[in-house]
N, C-alpha and C positions, 0 to 999 in steps of 0.2 A: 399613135404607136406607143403602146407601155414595153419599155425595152431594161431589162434589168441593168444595169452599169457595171456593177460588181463584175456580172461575166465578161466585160470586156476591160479590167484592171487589173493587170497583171504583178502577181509575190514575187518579187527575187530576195532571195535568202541571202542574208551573208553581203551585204549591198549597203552601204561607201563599205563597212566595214562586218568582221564577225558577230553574230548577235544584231544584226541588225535586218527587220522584212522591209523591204522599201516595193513601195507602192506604184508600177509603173504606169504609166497614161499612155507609152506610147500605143497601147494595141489599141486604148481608145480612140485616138485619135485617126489611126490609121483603117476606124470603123467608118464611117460617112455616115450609116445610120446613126450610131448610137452617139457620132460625134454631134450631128445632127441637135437628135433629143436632149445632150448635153448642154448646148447652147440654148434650146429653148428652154429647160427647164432652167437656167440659172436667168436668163431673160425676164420670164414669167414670176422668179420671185424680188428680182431688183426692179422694177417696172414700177411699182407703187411709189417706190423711194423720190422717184421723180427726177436720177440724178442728172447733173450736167456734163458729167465728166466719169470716166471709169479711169481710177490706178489700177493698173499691173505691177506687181510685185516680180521682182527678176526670180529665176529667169523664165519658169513655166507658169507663173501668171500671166505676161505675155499672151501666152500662147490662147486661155482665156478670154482678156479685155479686150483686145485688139478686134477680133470676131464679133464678140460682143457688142462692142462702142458700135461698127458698123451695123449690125444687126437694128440696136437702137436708135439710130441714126446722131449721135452723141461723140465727142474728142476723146482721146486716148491720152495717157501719158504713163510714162515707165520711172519706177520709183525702184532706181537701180546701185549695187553696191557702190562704194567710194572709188571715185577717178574714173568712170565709166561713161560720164554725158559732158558733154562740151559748154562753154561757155560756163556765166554765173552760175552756180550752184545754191540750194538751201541744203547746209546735212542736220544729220537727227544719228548719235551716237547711242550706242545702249547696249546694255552688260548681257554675254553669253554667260553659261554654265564655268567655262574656262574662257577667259578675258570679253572682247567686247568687238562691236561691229558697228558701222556707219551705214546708214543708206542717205542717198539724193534723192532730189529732183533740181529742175532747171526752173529756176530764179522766176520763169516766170508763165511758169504751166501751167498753177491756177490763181483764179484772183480768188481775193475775199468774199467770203459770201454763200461761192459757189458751190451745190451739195456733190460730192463725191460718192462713190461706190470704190471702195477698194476689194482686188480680185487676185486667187493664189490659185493655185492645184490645191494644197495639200494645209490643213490646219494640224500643227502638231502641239507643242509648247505654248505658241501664241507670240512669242516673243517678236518674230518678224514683222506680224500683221500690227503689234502693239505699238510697235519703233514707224508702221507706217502711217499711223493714226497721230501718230505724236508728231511726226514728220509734215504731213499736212495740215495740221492745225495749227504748226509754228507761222505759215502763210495765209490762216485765217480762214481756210474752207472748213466746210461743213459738212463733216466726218458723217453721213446717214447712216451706210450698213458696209458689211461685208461677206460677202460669197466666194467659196471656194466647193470643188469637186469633192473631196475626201475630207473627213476629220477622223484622227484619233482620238477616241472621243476617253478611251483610259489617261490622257497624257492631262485631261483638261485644259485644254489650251483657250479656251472660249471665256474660261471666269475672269482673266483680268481685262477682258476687253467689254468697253463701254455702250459698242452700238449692238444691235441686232446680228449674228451672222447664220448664213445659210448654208448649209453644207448637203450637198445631195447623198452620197454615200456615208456611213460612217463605219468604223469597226474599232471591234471596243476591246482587241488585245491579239 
């Protein structure tokens, strides 16, 4: 099935705030085909990678790895903002446009070694996906690639990140 994606990703104008198109996934989601196609095709390009494990990046990466990791038959684990997962924690701090942000994991989701796919909706800036790359490499896995559904591909958010990433859809303003 060749299923265009775009027609099922919905513009809201004006979204967190003025001056802003945000890119919505729910009506993809709430397609079965095209959510379908979504999961195969992000499957079909992390498969090679060989990984052992899929991060999700909160909170619609989630929504991603989860499917995903099952689909491959592979462990999940959520690399989510500060104060959010229980027990020991690893954090990874790092600087926004205006101040700065933490993300986790739990202490002991992945071991050394292990190759990783980290997974988002949406590549914008890059900053998230950078803090979770740096984040899982402070625990010694092996950062391989990264996939997401959308990139803004005008924000360049891809140049400071070190692995491979794949993005199914993109739009360039």
């Amino acid at each position: 099935m060749d299923i265009d994606l775009k027609q099922h990703i919905r513009g809201v104008r004006d979204f967190p705030k003025p001056g802003i198109l945000f890119y919505d996934i729910s009506t993809l989601l709430a397609n079965a085909a095209a959510w379908r196609e979504t999961v195969d095709r992000v499957a079909m390009a992390i498969r090679p990678y060989q990984p052992h494990v899929l991060a999700g990046i909160q909170s619609r990466g989630f929504l991603l790895a989860a499917p995903l990791a099952l689909e491959l038959g592979l462990g999940f684990i959520m690399v989510r903002k500060q104060g959010k997962l229980p027990g020991e924690v690893i954090t990874h701090s790092y600087d926004l446009e205006y101040g700065s942000d933490t993300v986790e994991i739990q202490s002991d989701a992945v071991q050394p070694g292990q190759r990783v796919v980290i997974l988002d909706d949406l590549l914008a800036t890059g900053g998230t996906l950078m803090a979770a790359i740096a984040l899982l490499r402070k625990v010694e896995a092996d950062v391989v690639a990264a996939a997401c559904i959308i990139e803004l591909s005008f924000l360049n958010g891809r140049q400071g990140i070190d692995v491979p990433v794949h993005a199914l859809v993109s739009y360039g303003e």
